[in-house]
TIVO-2410 file (N, C-alpha, C; in nm, 3 decimals):
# residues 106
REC num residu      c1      c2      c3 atome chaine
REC   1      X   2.604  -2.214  -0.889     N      A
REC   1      X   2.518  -2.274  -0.989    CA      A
REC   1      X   2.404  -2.179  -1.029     C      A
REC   2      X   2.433  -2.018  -0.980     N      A
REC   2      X   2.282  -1.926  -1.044    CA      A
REC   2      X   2.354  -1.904  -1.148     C      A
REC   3      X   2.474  -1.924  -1.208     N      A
REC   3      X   2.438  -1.841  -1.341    CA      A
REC   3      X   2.405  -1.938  -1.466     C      A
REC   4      X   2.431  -1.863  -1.552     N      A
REC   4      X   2.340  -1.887  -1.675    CA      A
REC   4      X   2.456  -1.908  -1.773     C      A
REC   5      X   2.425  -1.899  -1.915     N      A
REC   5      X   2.510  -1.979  -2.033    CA      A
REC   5      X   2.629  -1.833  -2.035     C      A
REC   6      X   2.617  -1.745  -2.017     N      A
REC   6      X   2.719  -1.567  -2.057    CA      A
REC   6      X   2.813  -1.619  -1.927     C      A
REC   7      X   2.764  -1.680  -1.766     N      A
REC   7      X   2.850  -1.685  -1.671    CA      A
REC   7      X   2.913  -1.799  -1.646     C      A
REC   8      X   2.857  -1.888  -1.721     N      A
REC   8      X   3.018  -2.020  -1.744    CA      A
REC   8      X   3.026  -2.032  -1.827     C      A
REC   9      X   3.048  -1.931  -1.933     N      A
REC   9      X   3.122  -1.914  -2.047    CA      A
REC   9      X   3.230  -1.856  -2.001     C      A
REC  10      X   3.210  -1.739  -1.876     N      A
REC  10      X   3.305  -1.671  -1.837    CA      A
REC  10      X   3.409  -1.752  -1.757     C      A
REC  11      X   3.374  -1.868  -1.707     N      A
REC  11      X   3.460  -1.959  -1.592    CA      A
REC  11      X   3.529  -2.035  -1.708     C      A
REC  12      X   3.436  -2.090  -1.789     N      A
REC  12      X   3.531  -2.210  -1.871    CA      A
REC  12      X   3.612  -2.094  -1.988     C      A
REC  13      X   3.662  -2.029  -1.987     N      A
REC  13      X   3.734  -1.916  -2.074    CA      A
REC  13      X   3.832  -1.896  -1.924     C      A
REC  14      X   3.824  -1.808  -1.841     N      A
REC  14      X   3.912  -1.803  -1.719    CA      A
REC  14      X   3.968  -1.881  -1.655     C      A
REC  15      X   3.883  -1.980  -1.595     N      A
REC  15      X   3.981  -2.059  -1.484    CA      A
REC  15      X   3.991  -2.226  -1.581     C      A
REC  16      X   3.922  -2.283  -1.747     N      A
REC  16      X   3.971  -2.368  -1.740    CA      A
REC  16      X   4.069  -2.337  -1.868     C      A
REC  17      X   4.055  -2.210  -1.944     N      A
REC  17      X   4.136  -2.103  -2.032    CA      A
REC  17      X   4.110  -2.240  -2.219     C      A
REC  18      X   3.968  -2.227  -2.202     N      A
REC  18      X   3.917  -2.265  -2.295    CA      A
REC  18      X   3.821  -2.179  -2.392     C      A
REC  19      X   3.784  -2.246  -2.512     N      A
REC  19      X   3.732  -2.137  -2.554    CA      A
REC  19      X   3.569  -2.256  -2.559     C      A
REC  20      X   3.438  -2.185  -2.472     N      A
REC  20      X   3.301  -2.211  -2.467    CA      A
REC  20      X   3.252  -2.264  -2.617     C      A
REC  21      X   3.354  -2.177  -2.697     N      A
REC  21      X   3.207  -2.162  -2.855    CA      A
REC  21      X   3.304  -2.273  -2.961     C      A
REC  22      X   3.350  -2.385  -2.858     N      A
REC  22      X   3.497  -2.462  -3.008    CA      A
REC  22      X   3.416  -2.583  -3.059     C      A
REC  23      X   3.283  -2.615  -2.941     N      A
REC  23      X   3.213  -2.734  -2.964    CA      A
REC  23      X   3.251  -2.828  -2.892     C      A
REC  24      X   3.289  -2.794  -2.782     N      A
REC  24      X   3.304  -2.909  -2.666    CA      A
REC  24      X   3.165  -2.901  -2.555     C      A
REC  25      X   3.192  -3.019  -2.522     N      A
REC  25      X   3.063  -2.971  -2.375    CA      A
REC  25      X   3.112  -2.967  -2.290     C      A
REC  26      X   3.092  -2.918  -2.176     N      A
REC  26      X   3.209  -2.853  -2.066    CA      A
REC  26      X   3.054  -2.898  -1.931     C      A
REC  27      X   3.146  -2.963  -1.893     N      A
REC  27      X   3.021  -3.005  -1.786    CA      A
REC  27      X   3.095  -2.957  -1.635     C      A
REC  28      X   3.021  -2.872  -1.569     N      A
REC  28      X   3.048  -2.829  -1.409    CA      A
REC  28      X   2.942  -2.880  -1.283     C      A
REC  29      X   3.018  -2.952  -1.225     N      A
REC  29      X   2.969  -2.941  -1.109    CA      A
REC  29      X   2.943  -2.908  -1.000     C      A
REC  30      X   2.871  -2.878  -0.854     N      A
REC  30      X   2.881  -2.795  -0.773    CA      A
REC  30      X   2.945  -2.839  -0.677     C      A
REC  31      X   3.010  -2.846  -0.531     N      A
REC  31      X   3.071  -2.837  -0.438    CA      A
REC  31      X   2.987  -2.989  -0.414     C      A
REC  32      X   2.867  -2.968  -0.349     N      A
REC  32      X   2.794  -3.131  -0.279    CA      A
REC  32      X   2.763  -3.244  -0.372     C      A
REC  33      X   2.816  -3.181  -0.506     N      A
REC  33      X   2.813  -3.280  -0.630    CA      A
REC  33      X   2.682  -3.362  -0.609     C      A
REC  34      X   2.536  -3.274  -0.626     N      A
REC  34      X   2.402  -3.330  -0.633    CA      A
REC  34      X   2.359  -3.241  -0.749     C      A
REC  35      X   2.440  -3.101  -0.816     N      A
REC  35      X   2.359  -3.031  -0.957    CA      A
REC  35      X   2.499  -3.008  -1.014     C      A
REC  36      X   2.433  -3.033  -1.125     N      A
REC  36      X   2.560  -3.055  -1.273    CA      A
REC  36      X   2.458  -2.955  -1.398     C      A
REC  37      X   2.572  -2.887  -1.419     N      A
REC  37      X   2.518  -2.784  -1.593    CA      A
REC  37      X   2.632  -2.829  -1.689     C      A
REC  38      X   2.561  -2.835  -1.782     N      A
REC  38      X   2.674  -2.853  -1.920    CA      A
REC  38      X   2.632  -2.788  -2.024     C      A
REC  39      X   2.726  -2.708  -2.031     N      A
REC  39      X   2.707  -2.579  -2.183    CA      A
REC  39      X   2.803  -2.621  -2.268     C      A
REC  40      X   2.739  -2.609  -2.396     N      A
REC  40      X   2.699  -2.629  -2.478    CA      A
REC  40      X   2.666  -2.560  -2.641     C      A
REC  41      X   2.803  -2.538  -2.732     N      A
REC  41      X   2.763  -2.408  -2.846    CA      A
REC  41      X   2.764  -2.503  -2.949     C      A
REC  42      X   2.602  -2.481  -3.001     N      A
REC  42      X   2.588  -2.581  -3.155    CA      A
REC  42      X   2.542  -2.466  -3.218     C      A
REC  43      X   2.628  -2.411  -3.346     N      A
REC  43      X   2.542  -2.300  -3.459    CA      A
REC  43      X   2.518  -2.177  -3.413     C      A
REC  44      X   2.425  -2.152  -3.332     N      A
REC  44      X   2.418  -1.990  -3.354    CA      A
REC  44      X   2.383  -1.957  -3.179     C      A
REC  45      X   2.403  -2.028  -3.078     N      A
REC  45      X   2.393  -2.022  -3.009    CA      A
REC  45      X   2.461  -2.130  -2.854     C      A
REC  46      X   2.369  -2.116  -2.724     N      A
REC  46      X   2.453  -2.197  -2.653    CA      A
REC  46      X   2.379  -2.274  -2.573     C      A
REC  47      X   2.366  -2.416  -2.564     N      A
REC  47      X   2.281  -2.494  -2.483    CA      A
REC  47      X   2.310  -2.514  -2.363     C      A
REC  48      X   2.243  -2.478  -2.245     N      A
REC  48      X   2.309  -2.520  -2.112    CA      A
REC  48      X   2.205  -2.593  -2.029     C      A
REC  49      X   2.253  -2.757  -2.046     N      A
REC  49      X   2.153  -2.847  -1.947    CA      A
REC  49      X   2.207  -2.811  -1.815     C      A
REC  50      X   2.104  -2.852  -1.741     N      A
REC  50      X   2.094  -2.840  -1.582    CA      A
REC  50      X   2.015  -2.993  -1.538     C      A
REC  51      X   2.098  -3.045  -1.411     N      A
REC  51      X   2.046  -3.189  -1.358    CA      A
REC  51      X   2.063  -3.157  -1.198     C      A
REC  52      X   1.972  -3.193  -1.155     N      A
REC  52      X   1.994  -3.192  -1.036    CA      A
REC  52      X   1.940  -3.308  -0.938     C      A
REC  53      X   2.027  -3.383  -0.863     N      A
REC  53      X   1.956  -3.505  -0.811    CA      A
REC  53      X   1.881  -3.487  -0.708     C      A
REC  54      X   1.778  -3.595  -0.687     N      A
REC  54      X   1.670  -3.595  -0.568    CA      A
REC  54      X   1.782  -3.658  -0.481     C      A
REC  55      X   1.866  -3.771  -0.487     N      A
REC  55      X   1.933  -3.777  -0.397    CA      A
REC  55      X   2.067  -3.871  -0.429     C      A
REC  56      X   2.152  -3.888  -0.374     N      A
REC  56      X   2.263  -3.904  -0.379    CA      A
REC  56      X   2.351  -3.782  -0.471     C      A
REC  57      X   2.456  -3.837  -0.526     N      A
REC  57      X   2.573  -3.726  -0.541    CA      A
REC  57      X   2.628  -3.788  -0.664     C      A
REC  58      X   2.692  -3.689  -0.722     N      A
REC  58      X   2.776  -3.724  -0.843    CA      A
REC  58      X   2.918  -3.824  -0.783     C      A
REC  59      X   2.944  -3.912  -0.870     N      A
REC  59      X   3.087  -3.944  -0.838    CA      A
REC  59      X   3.195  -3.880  -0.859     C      A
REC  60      X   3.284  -3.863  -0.803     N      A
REC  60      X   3.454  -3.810  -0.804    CA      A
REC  60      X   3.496  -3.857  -0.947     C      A
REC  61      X   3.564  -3.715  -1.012     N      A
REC  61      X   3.640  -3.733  -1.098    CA      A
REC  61      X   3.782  -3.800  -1.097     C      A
REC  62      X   3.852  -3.903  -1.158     N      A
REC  62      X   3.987  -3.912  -1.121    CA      A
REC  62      X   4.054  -3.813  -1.125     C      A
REC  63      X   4.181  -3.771  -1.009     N      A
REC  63      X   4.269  -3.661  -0.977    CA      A
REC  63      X   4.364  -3.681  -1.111     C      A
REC  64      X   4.374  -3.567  -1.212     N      A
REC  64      X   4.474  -3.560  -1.257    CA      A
REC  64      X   4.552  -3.465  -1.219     C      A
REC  65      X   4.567  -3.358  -1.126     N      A
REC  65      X   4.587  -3.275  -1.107    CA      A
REC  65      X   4.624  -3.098  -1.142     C      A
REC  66      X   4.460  -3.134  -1.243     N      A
REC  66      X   4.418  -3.053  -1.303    CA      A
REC  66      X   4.339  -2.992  -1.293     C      A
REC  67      X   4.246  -2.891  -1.276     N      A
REC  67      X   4.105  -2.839  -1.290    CA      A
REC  67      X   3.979  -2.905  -1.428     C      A
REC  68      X   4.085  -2.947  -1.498     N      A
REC  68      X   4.003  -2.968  -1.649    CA      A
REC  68      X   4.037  -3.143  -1.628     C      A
REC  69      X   3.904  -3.199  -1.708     N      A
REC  69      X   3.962  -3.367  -1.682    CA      A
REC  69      X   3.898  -3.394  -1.835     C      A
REC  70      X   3.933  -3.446  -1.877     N      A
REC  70      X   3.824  -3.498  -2.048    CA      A
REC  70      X   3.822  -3.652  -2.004     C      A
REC  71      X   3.615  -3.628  -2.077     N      A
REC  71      X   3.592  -3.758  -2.093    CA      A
REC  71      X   3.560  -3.800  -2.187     C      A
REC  72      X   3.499  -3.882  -2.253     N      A
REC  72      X   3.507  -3.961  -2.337    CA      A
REC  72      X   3.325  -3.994  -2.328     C      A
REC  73      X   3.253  -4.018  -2.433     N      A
REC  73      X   3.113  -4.032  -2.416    CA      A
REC  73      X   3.070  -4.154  -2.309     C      A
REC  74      X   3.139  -4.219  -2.304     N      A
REC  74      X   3.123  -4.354  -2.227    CA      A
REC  74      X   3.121  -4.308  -2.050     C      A
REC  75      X   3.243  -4.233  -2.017     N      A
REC  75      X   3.302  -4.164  -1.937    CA      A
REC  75      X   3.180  -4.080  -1.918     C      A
REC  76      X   3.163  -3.994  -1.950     N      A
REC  76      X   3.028  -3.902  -1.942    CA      A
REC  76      X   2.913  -3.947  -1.896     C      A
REC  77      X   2.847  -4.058  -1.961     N      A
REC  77      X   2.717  -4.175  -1.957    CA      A
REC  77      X   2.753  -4.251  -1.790     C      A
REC  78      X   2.852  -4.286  -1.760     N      A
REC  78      X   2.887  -4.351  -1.635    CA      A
REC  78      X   2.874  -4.251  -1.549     C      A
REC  79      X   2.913  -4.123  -1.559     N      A
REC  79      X   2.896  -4.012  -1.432    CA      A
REC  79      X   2.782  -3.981  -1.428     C      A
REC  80      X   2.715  -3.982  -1.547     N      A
REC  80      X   2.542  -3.942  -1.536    CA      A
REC  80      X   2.480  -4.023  -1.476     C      A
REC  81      X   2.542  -4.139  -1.485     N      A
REC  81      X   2.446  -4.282  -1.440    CA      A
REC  81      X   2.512  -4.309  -1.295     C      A
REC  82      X   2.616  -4.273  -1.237     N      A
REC  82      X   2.654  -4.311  -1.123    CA      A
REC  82      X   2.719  -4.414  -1.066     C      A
REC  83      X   2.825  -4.478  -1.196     N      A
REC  83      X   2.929  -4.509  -1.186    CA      A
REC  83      X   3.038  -4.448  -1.170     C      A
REC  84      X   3.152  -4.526  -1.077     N      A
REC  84      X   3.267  -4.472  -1.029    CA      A
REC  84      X   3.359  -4.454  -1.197     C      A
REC  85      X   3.410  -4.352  -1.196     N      A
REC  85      X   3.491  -4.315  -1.357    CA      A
REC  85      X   3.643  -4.384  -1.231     C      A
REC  86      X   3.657  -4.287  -1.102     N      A
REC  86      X   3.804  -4.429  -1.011    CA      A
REC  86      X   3.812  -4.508  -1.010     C      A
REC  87      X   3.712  -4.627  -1.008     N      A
REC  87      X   3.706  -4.743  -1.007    CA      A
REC  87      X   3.691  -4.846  -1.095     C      A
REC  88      X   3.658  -4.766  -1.239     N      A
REC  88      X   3.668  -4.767  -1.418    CA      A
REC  88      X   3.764  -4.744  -1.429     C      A
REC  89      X   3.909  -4.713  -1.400     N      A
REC  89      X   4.009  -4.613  -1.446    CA      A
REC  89      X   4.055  -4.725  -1.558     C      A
REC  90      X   4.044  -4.864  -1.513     N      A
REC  90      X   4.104  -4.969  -1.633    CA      A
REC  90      X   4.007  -4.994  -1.689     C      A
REC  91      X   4.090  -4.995  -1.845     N      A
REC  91      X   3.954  -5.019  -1.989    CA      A
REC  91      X   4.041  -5.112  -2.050     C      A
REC  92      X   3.933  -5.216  -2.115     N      A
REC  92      X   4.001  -5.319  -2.207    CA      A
REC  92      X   3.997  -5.249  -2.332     C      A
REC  93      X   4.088  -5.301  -2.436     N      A
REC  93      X   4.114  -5.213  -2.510    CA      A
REC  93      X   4.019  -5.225  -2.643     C      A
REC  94      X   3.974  -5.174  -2.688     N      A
REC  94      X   3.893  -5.145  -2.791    CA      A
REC  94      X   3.908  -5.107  -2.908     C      A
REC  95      X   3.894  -5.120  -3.039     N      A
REC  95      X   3.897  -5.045  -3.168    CA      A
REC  95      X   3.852  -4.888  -3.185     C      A
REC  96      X   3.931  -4.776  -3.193     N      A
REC  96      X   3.930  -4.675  -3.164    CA      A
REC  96      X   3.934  -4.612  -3.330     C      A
REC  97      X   3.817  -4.559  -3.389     N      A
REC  97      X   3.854  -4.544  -3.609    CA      A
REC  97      X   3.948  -4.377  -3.550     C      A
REC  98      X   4.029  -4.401  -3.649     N      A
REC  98      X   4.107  -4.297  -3.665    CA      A
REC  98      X   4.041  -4.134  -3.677     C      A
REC  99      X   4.100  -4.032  -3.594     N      A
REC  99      X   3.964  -3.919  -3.584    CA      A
REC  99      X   3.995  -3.859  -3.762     C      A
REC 100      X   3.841  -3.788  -3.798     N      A
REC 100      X   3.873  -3.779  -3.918    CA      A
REC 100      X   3.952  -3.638  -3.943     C      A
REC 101      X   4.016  -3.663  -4.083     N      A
REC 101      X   4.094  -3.579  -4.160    CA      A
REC 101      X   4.229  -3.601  -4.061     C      A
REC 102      X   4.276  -3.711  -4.036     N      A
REC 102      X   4.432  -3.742  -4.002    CA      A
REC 102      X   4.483  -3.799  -4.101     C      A
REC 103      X   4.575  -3.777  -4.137     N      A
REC 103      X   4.722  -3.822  -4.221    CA      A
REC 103      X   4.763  -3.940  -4.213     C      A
REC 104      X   4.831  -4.047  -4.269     N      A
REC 104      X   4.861  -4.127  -4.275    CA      A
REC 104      X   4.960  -4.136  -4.351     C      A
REC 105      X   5.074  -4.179  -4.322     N      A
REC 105      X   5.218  -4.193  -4.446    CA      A
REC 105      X   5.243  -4.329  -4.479     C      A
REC 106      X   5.270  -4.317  -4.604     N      A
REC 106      X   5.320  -4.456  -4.680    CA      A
REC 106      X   5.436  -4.522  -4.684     C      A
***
């Protein structure tokens, strides 16, 4: 967790073989899951928050058996806040607007 926005640019490009600057937020956590960074490229540069708790721990991501997991803003807001995303794994289903510039056939 010493480096900075140039050295997990270099991890999330290598080990999650993404590209840092596409406009995703790429959030990492550390081993005792108590400090979390999330970088961050809006425009001409790269934002990288840093959190670190006074106490307790981040919750466990569900195993997909992946290195990379996507969440969803809701998903995100629950790990910040310290809800289980395992114990969320079921969602009632919701109205989801179509992402924009998709196709539609007649």
């Amino acid at each position: 967790m010493r480096k900075g926005s140039d050295g997990h640019s270099v991890i999330v490009r290598e080990r999650f073989g993404a590209d840092p600057a596409d406009g995703s937020l790429f959030v990492l956590v550390n081993r005792a899951r108590n400090r979390m960074k999330m970088l961050h490229f809006e425009g001409k540069g790269f934002w990288l928050y840093y959190r670190v708790l006074e106490a307790g721990m981040f919750e466990e991501l569900p195993d997909t058996g992946s290195a990379v997991v996507r969440l969803d803003a809701t998903q995100l807001w629950m790990l910040l806040n310290g809800v289980s995303l395992v114990a969320a794994q079921k969602r009632r289903k919701r109205y989801m607007h179509p992402a924009a510039g998709a196709s539609t056939s007649s």
